[in-house]
C-alpha positions in Angstrom: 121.4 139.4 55.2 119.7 139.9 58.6 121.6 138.3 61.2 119.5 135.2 63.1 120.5 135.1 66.2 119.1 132.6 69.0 117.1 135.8 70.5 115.6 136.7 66.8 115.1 133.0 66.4 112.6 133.3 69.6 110.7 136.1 68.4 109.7 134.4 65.2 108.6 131.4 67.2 106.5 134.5 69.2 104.9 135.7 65.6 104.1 132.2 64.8 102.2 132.3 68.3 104.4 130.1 70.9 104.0 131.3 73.7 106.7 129.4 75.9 109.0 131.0 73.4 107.7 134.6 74.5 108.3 133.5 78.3 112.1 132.5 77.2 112.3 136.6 75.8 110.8 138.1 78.9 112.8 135.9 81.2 115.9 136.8 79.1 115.4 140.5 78.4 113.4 141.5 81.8 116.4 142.7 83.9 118.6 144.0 81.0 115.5 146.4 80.2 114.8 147.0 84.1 118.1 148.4 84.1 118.2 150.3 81.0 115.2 152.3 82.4 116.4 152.3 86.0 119.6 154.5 84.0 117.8 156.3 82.5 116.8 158.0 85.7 113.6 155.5 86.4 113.3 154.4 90.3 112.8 150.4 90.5 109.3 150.7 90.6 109.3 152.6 87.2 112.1 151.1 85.4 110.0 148.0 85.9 106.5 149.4 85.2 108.6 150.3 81.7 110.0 147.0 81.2 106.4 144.8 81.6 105.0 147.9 79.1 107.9 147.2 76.2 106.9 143.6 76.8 103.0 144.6 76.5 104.0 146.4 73.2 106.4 143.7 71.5 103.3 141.1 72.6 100.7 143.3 71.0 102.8 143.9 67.6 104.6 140.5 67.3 102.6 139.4 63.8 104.6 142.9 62.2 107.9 141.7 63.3 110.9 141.3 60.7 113.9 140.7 61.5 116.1 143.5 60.2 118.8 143.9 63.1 119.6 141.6 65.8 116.6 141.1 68.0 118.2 143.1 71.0 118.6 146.5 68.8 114.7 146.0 68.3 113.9 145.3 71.4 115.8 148.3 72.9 114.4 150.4 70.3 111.2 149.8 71.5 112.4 150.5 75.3 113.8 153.9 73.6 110.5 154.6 72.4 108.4 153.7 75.6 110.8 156.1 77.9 110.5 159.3 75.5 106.4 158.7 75.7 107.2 158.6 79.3 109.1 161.2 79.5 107.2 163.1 77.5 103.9 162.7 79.7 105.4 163.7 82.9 104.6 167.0 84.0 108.5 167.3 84.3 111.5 164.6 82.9 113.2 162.4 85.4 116.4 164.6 86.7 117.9 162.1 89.0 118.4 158.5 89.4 116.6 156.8 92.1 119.8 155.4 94.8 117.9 152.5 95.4 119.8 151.1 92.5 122.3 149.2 95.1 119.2 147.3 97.1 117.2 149.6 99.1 118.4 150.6 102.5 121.0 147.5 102.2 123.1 149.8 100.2 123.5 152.4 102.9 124.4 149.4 105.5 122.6 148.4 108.3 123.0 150.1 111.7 124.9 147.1 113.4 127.3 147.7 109.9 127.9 151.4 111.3 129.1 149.9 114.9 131.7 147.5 113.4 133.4 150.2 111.5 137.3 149.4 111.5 136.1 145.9 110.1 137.4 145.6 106.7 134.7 143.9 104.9 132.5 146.7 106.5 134.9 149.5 105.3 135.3 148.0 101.9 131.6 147.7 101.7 131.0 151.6 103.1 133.7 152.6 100.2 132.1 151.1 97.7 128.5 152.3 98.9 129.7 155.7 98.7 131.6 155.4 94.8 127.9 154.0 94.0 126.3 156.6 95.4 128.7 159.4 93.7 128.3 157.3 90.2 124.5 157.7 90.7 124.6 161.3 91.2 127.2 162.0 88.1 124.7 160.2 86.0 122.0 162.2 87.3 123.8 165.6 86.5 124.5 164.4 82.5 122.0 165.2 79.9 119.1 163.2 79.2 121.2 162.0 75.7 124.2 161.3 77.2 122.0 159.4 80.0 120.7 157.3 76.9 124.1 157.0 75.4 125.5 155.6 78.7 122.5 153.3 79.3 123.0 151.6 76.0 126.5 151.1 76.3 126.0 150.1 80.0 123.9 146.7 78.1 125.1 143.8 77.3 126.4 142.9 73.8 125.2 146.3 72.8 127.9 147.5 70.4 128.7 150.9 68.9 127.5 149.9 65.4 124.2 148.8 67.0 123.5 151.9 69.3 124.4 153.8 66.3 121.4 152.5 64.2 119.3 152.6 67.1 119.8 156.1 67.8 119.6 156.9 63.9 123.2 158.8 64.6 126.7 158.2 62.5 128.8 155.9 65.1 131.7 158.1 65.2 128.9 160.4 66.7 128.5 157.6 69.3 132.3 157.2 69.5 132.1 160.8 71.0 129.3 161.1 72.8 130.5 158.0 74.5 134.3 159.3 75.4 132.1 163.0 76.1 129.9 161.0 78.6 133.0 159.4 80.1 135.1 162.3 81.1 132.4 164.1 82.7 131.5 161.2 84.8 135.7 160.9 85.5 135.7 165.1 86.2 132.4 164.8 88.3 133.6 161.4 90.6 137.5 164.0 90.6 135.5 166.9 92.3 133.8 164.1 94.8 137.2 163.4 95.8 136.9 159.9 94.1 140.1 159.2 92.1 139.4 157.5 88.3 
């Protein structure tokens, strides 16, 4: 039996051709996919750019949906899709992930922010502007799989069973590749000087 969750429940409402229904989806889904792309290595612009064009594609094949998984493994199936394609028609992959993912130039504080150092909301915010930054760049320097294996686990509701199917891969596979990703960030953040 195929699960029929409030989500699927929407998309068949979008193959029967509501259209406020495919607003609810977009409105739902738009930031969750923004960010899977955005961890994948996409800058803001892109990882957006990816999101309206998995939205373009569910739109464009919504009378062919069935509902076989829950409506989020389809969705992000799709997103997996779309990112390969644009991988592959880059002249060379995304190797780093844009550090724009805190804000802009918000995340690196403002100047006045620099003058008031010994503040402790300013140091606090300094200290965690620099873990960001060192998270960004230990994604950056995993593989593009265990980039996609971190992304998906990184969404919400996204469980081990369901990244599993979506990757076509055994989920103790996942299991692994999940505890592999996870050390290597935890060894890369240790050589930073950051403490786990």
């Amino acid at each position: 039996m195929t699960p029929h969750d409030a989500d699927t429940e929407l998309m068949l409402r979008v193959k029967r051709g509501d259209p406020r229904a495919f607003t609810e989806l977009v409105e739902r889904f738009v930031r969750p996919l923004a960010s899977f792309f955005h961890r994948l290595g996409a800058d803001a612009a892109t990882a957006e750019d990816c999101a309206q064009d998995v939205f373009l594609k569910l739109f464009r094949t919504r009378t062919a949906y069935e509902p076989r998984a829950k409506f989020s493994t389809y969705l992000f199936s799709i997103a997996r899709h779309h990112w390969i394609d644009v991988v592959r028609h880059r002249a060379a992959g995304p190797t780093t992930v844009s550090s724009d993912a805190g804000g802009g130039d918000e995340a690196h504080g403002s100047p006045t922010d620099r003058l008031v150092a010994g503040d402790p909301a300013v140091d606090a915010r300094a200290q965690a502007d620099e873990v960001g930054a060192a998270l960004r760049r230990a994604v950056a320097a995993l593989s593009a799989e265990q980039r996609e294996v971190f992304a998906l686990v990184q969404q919400d509701g996204m469980r081990y069973q369901e990244i599993a199917d979506l990757l076509g891969i055994p989920v103790g596979t996942v299991k692994s590749r999940v505890h592999a990703v996870m050390n290597a960030l935890r060894e890369r953040l240790a050589r930073e000087g950051f403490e786990p």
